[in-house]
N, C-alpha and C positions, 0 to 999 in steps of 0.2 A: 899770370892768371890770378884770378880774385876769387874768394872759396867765401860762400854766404856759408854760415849755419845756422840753423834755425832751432831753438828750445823753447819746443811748445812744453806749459808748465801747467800743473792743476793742482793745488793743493801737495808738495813738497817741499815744506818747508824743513825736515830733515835734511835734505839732499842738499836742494838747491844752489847751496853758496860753493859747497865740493865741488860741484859740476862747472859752474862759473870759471873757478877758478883753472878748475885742471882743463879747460876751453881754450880761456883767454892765455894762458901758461904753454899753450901748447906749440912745438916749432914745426911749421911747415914749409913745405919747398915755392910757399906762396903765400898774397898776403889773404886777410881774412877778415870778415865782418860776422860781428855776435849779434843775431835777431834774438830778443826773448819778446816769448807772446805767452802771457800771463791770462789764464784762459777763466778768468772770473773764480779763483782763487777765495776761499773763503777760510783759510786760517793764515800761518803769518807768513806766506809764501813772499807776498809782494813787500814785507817790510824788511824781508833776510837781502831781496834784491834791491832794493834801496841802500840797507848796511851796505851790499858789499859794493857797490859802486862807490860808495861813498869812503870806505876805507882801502879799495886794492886800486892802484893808479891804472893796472893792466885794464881793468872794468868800465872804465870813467865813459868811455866814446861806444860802449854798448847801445845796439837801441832796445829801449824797451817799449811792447806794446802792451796795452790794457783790456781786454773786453771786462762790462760790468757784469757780465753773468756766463754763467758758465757753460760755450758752446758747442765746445765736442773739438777733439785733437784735431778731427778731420779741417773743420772752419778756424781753428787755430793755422792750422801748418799752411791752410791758404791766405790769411793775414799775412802771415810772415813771407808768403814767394810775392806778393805785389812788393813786400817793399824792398829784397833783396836787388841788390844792384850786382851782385858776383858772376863769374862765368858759368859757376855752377854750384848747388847748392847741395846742403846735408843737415837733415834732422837729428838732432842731438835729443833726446830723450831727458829730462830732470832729476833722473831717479841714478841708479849706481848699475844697472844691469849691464849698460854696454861700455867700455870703454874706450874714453877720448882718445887715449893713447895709439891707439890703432887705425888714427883718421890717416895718415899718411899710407897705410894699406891698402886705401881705396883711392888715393889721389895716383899711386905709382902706375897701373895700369891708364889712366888719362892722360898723365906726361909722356908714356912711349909707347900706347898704342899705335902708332901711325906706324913705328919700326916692328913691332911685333906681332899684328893683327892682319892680318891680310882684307880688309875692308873697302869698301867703295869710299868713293870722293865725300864728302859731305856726311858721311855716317853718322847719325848721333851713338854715342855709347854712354851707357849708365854701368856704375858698378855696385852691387851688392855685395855686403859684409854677412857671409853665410854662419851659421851658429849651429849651422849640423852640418858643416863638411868634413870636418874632423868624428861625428860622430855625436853622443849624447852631451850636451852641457850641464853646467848644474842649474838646472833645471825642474820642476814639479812634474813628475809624472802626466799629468793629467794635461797641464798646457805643452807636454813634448808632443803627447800622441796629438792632440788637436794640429798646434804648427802643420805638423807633417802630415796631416789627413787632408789639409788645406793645401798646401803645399801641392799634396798628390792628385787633387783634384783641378788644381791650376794647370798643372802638366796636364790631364787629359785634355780639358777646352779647350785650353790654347796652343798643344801641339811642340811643348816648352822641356828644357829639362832642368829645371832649379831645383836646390835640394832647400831655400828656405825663401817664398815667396813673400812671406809674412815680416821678414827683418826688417827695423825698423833702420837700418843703417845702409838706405840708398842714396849715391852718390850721383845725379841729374846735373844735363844742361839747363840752365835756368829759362833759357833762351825757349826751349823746348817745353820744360816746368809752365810758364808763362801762358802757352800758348793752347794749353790742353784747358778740356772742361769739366773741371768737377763736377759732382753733385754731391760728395758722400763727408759728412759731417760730424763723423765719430770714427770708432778705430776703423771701419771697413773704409778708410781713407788707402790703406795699403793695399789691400787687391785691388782698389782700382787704380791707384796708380801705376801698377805692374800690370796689369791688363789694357792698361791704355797706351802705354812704352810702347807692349807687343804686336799692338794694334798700330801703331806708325810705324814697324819695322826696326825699334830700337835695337842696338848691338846690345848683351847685357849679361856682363862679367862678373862671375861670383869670388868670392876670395874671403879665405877665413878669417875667422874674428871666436873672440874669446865672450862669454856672454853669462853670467851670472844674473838667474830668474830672482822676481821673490815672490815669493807665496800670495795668498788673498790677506790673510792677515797682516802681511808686511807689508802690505803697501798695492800689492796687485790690483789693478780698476775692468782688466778684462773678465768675462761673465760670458755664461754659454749663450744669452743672447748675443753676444758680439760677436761670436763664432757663427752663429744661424745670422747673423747679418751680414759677416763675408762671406758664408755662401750665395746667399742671397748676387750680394754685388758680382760674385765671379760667373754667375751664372747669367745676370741682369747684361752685364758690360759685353758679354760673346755677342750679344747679339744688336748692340746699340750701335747703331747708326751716325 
């Protein structure tokens, strides 16, 4: 099995080299390809990822894509699924809040669903890395309650029981990835991708993960418009055709 990951970037130029490396450093039960989509970056994002390619031998076979301007996570993370070639794919975030270290979390459920899942022939399964199954993370008050209001309102439309709709740490067939059609070109990329999963009948296993928020000040890009914009999408998608 071949594992794309995909690190949509925007202006992280603190992080971005951490993240590379603890990616490329990371050991899994397969191999893997590093997508980074450099989403029109206007400080020294794109020359931290030039350095590190340039100096860690692990980096070198990375692809990097470029847009000139900056157009939204959403139309990033779908650059980066045309050009993964893997079996299945995972967005890595550029920032420090989720950690690489617990990609293998979400691969173990893919290697031996077939022996512990009681599923039809052909089932596609996606697994999410939940951030409130254990409970509260460290987290901003104010983006917990939204997560989970979002969250709770995904479970009424869709008839669902996830405890975080909103993580950015889902684990897709590419095959399937590929074959779906976006529209949504900034954060509300994530309810619709879980609303379009549910909508083909995806299997969709959650499994915890460790998740350290940061603030607006630290770095945070999400905004109460981006919250009234995945409502928007979760409420748009119930009924799209």
């Amino acid at each position: 099995m071949k594992l794309s990951i995909i690190i949509p970037v925007y202006n992280e130029e603190k992080t971005i080299h951490q993240v590379l490396i603890s990616v490329a450093s990371l050991k899994l039960p397969c191999t893997k390809e590093i997508i980074v989509v450099d989403d029109g970056s206007t400080d020294n994002t794109r020359k931290h990822i030039t350095n590190s390619r340039e100096q860690n031998e692990k980096l070198k076979n990375i692809k990097v894509i470029t847009h000139k301007k900056n157009l939204g996570k959403g139309t990033a993370i779908r650059t980066g699924i045309k050009r993964a070639t893997g079996d299945y794919i995972l967005i890595q975030d550029a920032d420090l809040e989720y950690n690489s270290q617990e990609i293998p979390k979400l691969l173990s459920p893919v290697i031996s669903y077939s022996k512990n899942y009681n599923l039809k022939p052909k089932t596609f399964i996606s697994v999410y890395g939940s951030r409130f199954a254990n409970g509260r993370p460290v987290i901003p008050l104010l983006y917990y309650l939204g997560n989970r209001l979002l969250t709770i309102l995904f479970n009424l439309f869709y008839g669902t029981n996830l405890t975080d709709m909103e993580t950015g740490y889902k684990l897709i067939p590419t095959k399937l990835l590929k074959s779906l059609k976006f529209t949504s070109s900034g954060f509300d990329i994530e309810p619709e991708i879980t609303a379009l999963l549910v909508k083909q009948g995806v299997f969709i296993i959650e499994v915890p993960i460790s998740y350290k928020g940061r603030s607006h000040l630290a770095g945070k890009k999400l905004t109460v418009k981006d919250a009234f914009g995945a409502i928007v999408t979760i409420i748009k998608n119930k009924f799209r055709s």
